[in-house]
N, C-alpha and C positions, 0 to 999 in steps of 0.2 A: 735299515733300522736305526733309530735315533742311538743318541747314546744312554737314555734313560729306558728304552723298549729293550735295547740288551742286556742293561744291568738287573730289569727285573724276570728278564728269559733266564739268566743267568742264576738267580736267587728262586724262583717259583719251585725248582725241582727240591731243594734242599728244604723249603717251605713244607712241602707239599708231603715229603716221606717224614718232618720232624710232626706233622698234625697226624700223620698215622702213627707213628713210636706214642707220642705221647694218647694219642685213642687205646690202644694197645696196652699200655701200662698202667692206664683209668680203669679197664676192665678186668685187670690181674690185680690190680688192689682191691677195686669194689669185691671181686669175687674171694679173696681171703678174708675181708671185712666181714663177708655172710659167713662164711663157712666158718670162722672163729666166733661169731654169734650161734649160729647153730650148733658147736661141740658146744658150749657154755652151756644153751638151753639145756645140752643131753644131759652133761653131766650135771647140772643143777636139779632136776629130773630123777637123774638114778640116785642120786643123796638124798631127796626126798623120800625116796621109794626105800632106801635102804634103810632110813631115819624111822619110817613108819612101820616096818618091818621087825624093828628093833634091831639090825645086824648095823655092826661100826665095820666097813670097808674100808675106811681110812688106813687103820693100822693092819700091815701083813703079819701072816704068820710066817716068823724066821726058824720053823723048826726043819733043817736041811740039814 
């Protein structure tokens, strides 16, 4: 093998599992990105609902 055919035998492996980390870690953020969109919608959702309801959930009752 030349010396340019080693150096990239050498480098492909480290390539090769840094494009799957980084695959890997695109789809752990894409997927907290939704999933922090979709709690948002709920709770936007149940404030509505609670708003129209007339009940304030915001504030607890501290009577313990």
């Amino acid at each position: 093998m030349s010396g340019w055919g080693a150096a990239l035998a050498a480098v492909l492996p480290s390539i090769g599992v840094g494009l799957l980390f980084w695959y890997a870690m695109r789809a752990v953020v894409n997927a907290d990105r939704t999933e922090r969109a979709a709690l948002a919608r709920m709770d936007a959702a149940e404030r509505e609902q609670a708003a129209a309801s007339g009940r304030d959930d915001s504030v607890k009752n501290s009577d313990s």
